[in-house]
MIGU-413621 format. One record per residue: residue in three letters; residue number from 1; x, z, y of N, C-alpha, C in turn. Coordinates in pm, 1 decimal. Each point is the difference from the previous one (the first is absolute). Layout:
N
SITE  ALA  NUM  X  Z  Y  X  Z  Y  X  Z  Y
...
//
This chain:
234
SITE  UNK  1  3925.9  9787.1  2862.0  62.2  132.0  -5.4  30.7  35.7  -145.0
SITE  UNK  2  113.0  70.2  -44.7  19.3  32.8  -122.5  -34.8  120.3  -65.2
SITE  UNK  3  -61.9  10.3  -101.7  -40.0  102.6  -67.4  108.5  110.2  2.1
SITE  UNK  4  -69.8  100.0  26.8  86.0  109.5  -11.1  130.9  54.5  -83.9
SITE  UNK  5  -97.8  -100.9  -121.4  122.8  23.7  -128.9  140.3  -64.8  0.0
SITE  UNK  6  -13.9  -78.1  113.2  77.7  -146.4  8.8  102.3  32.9  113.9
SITE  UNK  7  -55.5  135.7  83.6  80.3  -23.7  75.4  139.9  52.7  -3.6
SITE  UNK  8  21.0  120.2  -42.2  131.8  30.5  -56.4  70.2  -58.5  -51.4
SITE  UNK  9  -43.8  -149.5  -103.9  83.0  -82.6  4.3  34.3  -76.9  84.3
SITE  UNK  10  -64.2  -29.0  104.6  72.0  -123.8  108.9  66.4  85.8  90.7
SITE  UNK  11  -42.5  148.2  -14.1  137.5  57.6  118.4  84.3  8.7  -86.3
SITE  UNK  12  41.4  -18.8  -158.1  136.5  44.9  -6.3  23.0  -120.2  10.8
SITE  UNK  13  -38.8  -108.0  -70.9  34.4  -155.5  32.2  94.6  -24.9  143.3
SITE  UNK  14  -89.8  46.0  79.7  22.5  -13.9  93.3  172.5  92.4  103.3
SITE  UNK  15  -12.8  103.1  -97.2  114.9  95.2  41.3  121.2  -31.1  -89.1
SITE  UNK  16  -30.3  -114.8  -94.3  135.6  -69.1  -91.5  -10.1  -91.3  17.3
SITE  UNK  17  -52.4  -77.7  138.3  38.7  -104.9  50.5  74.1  6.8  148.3
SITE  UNK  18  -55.2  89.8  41.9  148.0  75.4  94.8  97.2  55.8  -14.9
SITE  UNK  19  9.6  79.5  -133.8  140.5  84.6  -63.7  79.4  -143.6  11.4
SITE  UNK  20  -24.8  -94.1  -77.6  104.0  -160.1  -12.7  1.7  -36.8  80.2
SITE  UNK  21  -48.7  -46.5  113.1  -18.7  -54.3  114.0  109.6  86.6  99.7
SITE  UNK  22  -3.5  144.1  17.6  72.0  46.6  29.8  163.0  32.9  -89.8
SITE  UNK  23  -5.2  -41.7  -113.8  108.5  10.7  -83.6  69.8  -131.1  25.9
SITE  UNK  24  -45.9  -85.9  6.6  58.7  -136.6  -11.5  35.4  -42.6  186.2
SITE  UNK  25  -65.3  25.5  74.0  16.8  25.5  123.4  172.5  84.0  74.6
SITE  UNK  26  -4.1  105.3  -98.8  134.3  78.6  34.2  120.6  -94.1  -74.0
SITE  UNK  27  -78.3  -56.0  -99.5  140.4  -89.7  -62.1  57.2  -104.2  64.2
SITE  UNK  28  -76.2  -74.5  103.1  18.9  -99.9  82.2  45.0  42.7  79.1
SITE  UNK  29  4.1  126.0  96.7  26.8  90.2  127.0  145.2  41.0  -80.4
SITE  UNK  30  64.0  55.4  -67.3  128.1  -11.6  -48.8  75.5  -165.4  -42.3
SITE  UNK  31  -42.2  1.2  -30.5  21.8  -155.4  -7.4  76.4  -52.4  101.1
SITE  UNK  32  -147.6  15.6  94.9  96.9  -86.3  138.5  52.7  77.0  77.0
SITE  UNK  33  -11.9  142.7  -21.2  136.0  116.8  80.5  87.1  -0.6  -50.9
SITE  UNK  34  16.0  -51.8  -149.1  186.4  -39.4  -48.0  12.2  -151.9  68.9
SITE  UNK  35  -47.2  -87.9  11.2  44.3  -103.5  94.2  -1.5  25.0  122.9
SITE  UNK  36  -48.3  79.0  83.4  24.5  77.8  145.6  138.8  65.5  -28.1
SITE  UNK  37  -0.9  62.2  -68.0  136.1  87.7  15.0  103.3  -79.9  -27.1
SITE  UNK  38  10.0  -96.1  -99.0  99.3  -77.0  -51.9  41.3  -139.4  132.9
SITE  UNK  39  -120.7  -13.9  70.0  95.9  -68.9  73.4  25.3  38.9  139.1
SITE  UNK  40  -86.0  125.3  22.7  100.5  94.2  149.2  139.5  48.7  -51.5
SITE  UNK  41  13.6  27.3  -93.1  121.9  55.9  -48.4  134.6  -159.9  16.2
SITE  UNK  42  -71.3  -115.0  -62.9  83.0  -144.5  6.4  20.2  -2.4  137.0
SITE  UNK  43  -88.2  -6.3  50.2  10.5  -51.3  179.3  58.2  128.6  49.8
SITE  UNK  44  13.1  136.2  -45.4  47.6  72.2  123.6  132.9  -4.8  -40.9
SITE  UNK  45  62.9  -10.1  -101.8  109.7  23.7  -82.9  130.4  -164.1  89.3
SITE  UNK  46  -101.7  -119.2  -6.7  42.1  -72.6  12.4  49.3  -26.7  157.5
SITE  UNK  47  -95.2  8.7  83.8  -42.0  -38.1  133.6  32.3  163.0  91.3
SITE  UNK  48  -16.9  162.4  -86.1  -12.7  74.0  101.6  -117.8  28.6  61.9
SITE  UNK  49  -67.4  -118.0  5.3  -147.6  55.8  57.6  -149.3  43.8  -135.0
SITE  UNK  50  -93.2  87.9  4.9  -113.2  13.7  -37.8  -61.8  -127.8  -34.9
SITE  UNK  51  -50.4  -27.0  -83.9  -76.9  -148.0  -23.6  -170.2  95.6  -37.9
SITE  UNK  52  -23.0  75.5  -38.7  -148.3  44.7  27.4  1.5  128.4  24.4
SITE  UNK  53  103.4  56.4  35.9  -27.5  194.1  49.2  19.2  -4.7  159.7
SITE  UNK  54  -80.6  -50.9  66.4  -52.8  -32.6  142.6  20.6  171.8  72.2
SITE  UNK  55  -43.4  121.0  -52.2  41.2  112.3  59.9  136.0  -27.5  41.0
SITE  UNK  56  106.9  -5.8  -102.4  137.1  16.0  32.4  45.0  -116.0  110.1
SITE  UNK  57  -20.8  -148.3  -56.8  19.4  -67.4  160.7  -22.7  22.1  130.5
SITE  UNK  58  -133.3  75.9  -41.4  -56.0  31.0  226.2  89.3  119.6  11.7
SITE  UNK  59  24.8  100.2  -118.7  92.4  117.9  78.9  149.9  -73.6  4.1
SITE  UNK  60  52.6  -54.6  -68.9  93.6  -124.7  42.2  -34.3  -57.1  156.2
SITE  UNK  61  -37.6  -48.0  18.2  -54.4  -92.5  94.7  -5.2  127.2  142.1
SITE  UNK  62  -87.5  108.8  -6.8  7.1  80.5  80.2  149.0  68.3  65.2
SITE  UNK  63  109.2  -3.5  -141.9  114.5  29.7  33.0  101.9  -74.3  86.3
SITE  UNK  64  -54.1  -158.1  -67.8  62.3  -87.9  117.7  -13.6  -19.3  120.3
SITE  UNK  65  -122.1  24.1  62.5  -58.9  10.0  77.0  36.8  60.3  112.7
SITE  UNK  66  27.3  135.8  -46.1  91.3  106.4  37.8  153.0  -36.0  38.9
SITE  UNK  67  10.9  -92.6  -115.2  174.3  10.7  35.7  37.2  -107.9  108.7
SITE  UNK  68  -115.7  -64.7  3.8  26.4  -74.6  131.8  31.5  -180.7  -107.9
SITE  UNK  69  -3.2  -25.2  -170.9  50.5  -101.6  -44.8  -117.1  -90.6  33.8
SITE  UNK  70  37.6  -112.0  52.4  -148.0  -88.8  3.8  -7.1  -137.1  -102.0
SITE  UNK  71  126.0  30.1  -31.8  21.2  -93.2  -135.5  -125.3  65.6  -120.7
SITE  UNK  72  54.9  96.9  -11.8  -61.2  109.4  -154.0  -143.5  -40.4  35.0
SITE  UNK  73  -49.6  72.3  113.0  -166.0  13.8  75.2  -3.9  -134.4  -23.4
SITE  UNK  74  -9.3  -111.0  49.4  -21.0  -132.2  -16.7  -8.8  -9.0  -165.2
SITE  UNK  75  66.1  15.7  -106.5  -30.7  -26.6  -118.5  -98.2  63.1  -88.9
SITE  UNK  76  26.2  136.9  33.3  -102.4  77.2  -47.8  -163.8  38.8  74.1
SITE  UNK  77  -13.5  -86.2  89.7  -134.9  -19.9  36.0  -59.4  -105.6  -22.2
SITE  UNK  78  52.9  -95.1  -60.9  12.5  -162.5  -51.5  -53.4  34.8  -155.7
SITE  UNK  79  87.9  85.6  -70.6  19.9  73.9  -125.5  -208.6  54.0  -32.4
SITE  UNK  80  -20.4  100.3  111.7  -65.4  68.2  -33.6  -145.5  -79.7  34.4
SITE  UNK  81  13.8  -126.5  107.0  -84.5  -62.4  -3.6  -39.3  -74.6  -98.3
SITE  UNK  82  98.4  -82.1  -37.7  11.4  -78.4  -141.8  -103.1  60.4  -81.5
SITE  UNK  83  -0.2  112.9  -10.3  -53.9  124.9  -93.1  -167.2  -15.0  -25.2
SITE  UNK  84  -13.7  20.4  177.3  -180.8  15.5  19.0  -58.5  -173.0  -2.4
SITE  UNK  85  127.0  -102.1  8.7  -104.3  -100.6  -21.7  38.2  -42.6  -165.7
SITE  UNK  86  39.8  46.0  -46.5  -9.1  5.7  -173.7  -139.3  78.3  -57.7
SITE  UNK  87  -10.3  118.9  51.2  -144.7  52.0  8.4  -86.6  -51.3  19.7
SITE  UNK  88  -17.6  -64.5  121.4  -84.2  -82.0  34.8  -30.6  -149.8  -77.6
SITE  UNK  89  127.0  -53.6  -40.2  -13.8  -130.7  -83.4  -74.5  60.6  -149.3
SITE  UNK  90  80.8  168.2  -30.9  -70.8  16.7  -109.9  -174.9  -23.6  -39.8
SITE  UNK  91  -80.7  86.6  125.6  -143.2  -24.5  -27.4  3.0  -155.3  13.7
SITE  UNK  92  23.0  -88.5  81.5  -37.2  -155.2  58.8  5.4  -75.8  -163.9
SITE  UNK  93  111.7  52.4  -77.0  25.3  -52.9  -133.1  -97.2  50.5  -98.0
SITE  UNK  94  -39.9  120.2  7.6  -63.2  61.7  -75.1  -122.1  -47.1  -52.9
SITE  UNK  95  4.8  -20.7  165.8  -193.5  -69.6  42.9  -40.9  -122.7  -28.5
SITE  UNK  96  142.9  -99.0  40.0  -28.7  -117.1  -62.0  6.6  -41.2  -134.8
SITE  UNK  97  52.7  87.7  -114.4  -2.2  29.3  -159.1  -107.9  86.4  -31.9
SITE  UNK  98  -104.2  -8.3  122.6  -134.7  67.9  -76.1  35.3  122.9  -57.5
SITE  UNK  99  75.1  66.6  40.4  53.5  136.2  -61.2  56.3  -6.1  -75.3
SITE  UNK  100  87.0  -86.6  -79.0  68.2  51.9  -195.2  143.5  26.2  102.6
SITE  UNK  101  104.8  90.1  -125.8  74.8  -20.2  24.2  132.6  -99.9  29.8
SITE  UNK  102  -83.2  -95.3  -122.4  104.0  -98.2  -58.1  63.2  -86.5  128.6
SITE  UNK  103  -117.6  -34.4  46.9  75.4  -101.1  177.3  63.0  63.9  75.5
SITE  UNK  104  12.9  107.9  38.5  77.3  98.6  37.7  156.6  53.0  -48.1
SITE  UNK  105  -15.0  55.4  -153.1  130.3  27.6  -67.8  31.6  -158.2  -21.8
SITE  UNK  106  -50.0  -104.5  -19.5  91.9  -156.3  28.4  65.5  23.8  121.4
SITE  UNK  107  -52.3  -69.1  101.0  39.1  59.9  218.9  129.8  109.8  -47.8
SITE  UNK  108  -8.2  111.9  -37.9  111.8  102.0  44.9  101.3  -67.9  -100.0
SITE  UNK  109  -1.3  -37.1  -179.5  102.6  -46.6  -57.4  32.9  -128.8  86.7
SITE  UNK  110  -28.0  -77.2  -14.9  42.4  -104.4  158.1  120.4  23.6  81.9
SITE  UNK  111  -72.6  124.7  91.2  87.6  31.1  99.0  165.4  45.5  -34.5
SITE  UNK  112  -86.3  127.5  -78.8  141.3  50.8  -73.7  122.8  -88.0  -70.9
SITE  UNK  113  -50.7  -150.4  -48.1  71.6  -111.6  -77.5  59.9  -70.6  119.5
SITE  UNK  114  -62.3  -37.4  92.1  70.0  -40.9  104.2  101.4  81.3  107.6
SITE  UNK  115  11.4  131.1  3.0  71.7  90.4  29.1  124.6  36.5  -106.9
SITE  UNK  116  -14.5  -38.4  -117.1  97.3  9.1  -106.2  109.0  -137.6  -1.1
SITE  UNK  117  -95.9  -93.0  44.6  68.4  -163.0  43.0  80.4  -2.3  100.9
SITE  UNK  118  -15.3  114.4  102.6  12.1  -16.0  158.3  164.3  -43.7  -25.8
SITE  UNK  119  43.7  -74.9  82.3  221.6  18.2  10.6  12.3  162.0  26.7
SITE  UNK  120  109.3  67.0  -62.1  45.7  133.8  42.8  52.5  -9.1  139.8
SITE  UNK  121  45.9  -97.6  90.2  116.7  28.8  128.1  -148.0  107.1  84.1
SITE  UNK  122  -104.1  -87.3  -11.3  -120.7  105.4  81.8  -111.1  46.7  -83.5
SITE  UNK  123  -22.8  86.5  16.0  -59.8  72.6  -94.3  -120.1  27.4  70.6
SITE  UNK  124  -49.9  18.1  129.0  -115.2  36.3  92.5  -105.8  -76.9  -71.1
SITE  UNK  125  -22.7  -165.2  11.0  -67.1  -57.4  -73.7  -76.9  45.8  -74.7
SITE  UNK  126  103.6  44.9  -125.0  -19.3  50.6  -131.6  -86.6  98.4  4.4
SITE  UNK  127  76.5  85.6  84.0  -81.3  172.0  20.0  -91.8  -29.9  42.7
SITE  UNK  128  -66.2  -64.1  123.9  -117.6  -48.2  45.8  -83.2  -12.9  -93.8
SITE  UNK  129  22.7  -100.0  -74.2  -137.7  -51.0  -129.8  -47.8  110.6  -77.3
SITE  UNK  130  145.5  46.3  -72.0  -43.3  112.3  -32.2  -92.2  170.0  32.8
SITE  UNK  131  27.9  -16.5  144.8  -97.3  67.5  47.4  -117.8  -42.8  19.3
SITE  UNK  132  -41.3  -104.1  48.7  -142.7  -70.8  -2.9  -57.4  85.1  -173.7
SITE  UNK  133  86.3  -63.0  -104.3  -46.5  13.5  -132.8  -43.7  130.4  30.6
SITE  UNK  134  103.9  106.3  18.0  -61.5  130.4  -30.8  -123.9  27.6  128.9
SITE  UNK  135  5.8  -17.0  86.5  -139.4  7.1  92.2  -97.3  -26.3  -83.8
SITE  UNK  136  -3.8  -172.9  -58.6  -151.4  -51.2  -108.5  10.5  65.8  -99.9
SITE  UNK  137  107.4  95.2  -71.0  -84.0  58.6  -86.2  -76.2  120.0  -7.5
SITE  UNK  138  -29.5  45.0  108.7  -69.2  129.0  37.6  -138.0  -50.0  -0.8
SITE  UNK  139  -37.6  -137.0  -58.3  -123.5  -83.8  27.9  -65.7  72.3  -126.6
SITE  UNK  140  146.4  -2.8  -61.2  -48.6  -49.5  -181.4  -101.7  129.9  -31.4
SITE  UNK  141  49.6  124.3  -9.5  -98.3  122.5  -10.4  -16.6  102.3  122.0
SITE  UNK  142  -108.8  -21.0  19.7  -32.2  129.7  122.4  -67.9  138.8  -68.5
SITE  UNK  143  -75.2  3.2  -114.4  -32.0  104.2  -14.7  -44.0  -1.8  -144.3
SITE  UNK  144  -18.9  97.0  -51.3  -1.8  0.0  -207.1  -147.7  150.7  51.6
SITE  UNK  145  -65.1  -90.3  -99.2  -160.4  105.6  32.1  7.4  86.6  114.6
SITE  UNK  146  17.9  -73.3  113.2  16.3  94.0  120.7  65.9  64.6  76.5
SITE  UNK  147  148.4  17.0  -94.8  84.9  48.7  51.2  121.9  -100.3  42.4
SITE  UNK  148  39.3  56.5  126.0  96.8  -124.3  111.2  113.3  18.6  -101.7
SITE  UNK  149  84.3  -83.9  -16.9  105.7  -40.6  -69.5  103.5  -93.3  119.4
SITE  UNK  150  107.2  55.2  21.7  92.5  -80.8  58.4  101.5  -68.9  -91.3
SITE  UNK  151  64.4  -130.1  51.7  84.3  -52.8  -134.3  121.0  -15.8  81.4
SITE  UNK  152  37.8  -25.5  135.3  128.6  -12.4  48.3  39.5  118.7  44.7
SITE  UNK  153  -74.2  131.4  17.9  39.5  57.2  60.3  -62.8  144.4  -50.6
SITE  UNK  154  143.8  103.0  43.4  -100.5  109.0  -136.1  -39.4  137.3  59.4
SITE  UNK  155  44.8  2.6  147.6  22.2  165.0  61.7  -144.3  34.9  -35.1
SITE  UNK  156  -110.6  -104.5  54.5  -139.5  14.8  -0.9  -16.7  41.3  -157.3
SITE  UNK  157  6.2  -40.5  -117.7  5.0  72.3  -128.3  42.6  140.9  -14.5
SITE  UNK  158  142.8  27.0  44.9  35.9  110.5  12.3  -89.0  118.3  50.9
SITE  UNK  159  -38.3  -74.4  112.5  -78.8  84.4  157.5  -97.4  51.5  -109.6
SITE  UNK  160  -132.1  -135.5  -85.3  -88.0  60.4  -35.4  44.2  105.7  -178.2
SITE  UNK  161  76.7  -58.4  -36.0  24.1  90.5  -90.9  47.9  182.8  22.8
SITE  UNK  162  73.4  12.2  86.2  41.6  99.7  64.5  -133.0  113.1  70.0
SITE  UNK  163  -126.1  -83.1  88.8  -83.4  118.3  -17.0  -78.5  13.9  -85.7
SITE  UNK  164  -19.9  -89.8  -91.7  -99.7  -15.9  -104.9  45.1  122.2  -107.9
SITE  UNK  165  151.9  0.2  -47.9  59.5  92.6  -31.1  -30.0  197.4  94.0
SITE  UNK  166  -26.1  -43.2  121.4  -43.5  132.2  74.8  -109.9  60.1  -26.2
SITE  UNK  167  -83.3  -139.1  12.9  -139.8  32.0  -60.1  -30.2  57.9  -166.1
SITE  UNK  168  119.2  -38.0  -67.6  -25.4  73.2  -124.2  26.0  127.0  -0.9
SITE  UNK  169  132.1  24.4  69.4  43.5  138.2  -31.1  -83.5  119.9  87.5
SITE  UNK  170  -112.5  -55.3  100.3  -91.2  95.3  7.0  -120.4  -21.3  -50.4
SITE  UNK  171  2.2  -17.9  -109.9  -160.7  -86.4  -93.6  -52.1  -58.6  -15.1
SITE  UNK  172  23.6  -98.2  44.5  -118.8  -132.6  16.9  83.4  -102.2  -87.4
SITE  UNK  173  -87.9  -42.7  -64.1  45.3  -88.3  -98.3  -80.9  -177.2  3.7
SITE  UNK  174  30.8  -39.4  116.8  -3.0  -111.7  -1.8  63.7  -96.5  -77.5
SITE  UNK  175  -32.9  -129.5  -13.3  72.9  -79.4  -63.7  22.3  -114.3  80.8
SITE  UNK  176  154.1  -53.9  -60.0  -3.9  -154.8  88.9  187.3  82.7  33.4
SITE  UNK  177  -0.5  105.2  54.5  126.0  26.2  52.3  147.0  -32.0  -80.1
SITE  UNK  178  -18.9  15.7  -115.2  124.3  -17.3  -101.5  35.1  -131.4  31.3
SITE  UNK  179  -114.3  -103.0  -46.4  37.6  -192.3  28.3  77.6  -15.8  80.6
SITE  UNK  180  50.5  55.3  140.5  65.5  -21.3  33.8  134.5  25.3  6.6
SITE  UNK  181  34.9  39.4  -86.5  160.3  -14.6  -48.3  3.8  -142.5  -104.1
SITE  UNK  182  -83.9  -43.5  -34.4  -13.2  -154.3  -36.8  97.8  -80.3  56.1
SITE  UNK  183  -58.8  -19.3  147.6  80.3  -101.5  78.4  171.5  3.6  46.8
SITE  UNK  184  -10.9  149.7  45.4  142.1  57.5  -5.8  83.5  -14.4  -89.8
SITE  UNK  185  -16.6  26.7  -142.9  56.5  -20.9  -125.1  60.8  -130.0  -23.5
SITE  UNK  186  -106.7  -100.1  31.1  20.5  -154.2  -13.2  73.6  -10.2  58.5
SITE  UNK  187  14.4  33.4  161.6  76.8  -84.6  104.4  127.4  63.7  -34.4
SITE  UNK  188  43.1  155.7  -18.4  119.0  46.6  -32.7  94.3  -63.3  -105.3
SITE  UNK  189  -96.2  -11.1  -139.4  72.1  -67.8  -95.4  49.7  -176.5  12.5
SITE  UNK  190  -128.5  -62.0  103.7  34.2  -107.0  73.2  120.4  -24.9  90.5
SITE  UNK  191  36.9  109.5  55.1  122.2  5.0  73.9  139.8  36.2  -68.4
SITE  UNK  192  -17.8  27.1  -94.0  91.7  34.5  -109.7  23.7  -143.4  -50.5
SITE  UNK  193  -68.0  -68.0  -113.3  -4.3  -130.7  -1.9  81.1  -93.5  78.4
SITE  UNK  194  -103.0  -0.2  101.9  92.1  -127.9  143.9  142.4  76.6  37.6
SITE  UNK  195  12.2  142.4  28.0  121.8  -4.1  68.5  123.4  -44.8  -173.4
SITE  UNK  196  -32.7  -4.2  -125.7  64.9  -47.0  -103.7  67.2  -112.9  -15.4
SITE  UNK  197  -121.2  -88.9  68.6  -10.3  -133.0  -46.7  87.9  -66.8  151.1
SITE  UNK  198  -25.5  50.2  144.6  59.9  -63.9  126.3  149.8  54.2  -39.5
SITE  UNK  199  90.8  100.2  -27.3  101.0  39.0  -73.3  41.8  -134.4  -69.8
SITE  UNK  200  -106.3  -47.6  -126.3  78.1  -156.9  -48.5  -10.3  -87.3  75.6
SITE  UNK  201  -99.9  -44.4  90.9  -62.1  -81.5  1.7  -9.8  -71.4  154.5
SITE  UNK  202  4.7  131.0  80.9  19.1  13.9  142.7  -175.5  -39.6  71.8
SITE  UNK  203  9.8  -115.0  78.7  -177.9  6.3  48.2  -21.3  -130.0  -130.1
SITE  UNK  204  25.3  -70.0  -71.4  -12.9  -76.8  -108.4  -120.0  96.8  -138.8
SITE  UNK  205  -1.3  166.4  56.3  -52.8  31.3  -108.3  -149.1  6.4  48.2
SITE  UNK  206  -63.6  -18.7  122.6  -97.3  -58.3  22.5  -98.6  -83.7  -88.8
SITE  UNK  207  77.1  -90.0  -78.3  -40.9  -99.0  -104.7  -87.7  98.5  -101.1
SITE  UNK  208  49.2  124.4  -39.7  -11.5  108.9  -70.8  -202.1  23.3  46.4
SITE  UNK  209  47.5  28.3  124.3  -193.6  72.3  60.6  -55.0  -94.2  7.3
SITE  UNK  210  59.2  -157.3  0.6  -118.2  -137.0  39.2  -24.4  -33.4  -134.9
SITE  UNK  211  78.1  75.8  -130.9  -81.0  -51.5  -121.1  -110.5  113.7  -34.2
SITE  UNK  212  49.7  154.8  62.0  -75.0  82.4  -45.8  -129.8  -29.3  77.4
SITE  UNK  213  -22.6  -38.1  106.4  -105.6  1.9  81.1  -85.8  -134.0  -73.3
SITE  UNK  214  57.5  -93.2  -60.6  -40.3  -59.8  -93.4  -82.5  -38.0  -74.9
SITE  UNK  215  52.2  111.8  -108.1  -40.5  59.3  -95.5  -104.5  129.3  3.1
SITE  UNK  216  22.9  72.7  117.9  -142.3  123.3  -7.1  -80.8  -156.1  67.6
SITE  UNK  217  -37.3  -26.9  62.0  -130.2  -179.6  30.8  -8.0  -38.2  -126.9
SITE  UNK  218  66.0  -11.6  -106.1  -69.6  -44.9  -126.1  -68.8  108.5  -28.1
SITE  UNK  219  30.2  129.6  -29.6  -25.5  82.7  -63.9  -159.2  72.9  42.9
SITE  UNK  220  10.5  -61.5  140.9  -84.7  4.8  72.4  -149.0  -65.7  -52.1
SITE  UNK  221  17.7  -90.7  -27.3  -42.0  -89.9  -61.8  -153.2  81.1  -102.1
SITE  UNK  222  103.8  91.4  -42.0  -112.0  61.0  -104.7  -60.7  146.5  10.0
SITE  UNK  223  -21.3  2.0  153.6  -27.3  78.4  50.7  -170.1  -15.5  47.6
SITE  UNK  224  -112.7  29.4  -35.9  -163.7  -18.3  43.3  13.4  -26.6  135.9
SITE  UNK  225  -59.4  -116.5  32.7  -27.3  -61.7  121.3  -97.5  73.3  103.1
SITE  UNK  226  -53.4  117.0  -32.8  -77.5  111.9  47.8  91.5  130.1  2.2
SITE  UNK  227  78.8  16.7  -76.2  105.2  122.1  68.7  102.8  -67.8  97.3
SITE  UNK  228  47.2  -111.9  -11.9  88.8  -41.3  112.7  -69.0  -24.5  161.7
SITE  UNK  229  -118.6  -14.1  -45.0  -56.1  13.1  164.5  -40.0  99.8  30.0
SITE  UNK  230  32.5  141.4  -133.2  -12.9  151.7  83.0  124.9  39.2  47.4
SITE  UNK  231  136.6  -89.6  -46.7  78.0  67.7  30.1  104.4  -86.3  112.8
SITE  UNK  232  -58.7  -108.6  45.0  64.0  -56.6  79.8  -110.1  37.3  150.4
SITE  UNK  233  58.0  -57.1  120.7  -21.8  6.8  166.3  -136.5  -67.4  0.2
SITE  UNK  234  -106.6  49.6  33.1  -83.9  -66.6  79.3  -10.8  -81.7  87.2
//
């Protein structure tokens, strides 16, 4: 047990090893919400369809549904499946890389490189992989000291930023609520980016998110092997 005198130092120790942990945590969570955004924006720009904003496909999908198209319904339930077994490959990958990111952001640059390769006459292929990618990267961060972090998808950011914001303006001063304009930010300016680059580039700018996805796996790299297993899936 530590002397009394001692202990005020290991709680602050201890409370400036979560300030970074949580600082360096949000930097990775933008990170890979500008590569979320940058390549829903490539794939929707290119193809028409969502490549990780899964809300808008099922209300898509619901519309077709409606209209009686069984072409559309047939693709976009293909689309949105693609989706949940990218999720699913995400933890299976996760798990078998012992948690780092690096085997993981390799797997999604991969995909994304081979979707940039795809021939243009069909593009489904393409979009396919690329959705797998964005499914596995929801592997990469699940939560920064506790708090849920989404990376493909942002209403849930919004959602919690929006009452957290309620909760202030009748007093309560929690914390954690602001971070989430983090992810939003990323993916917006991410979509800015990709829809730039598919403009030159068309679905070829893909190449673009399979180097960025890359490069945050190196960067990854130098990230404590004890905060990445706080902030990745169990």
């Amino acid at each position: 047990m530590l002397p009394s005198s001692r202990k005020p130092y290991a709680s602050a120790a201890l409370a400036h090893r979560r300030l970074w942990r949580g600082r360096v945590g949000l930097m990775l969570v933008a990170g890979l919400s500008v590569l979320a955004g940058m390549t829903d924006a490539i794939g929707f720009m290119a193809s028409g369809d969502f490549v990780s904003f899964m809300s808008g496909n099922t209300t898509r999908l619901a519309v077709a549904i409606s209209a009686g198209d069984l072409g559309l319904t047939a693709r976009l339930l293909l689309l949105v499946a693609t989706f949940i077994l990218g999720n699913a490959l995400g933890v299976v990958v996760s798990r078998l890389g012992k948690r780092r990111a690096l085997p993981l952001l390799l797997c999604i640059a991969a995909l994304l490189c081979a979707a940039a390769l795809w021939p243009l006459a069909d593009t489904l292929p393409a979009l396919l992989a690329a959705i797998v990618a964005m499914g596995m990267l929801n592997a990469a961060v699940e939560e920064v000291n506790g708090l849920p972090v989404g990376l493909t998808y942002v209403t849930g950011a919004l959602s919690r930023f929006g009452r957290g914001l309620g909760r202030w303006m009748l007093g309560e001063r929690r914390n954690g609520w602001r971070v989430q304009l983090i992810p939003w930010t990323g993916m917006f300016v991410g979509a800015v980016i990709g829809a730039l680059l598919e403009q030159q580039m068309g679905m070829r700018a893909l190449w673009v998110s399979g180097v960025l996805a890359g490069v945050l796996g190196l960067v990854s790299l130098k990230i404590p092997r004890r905060w990445q297993l706080s902030f990745m899936p169990r």
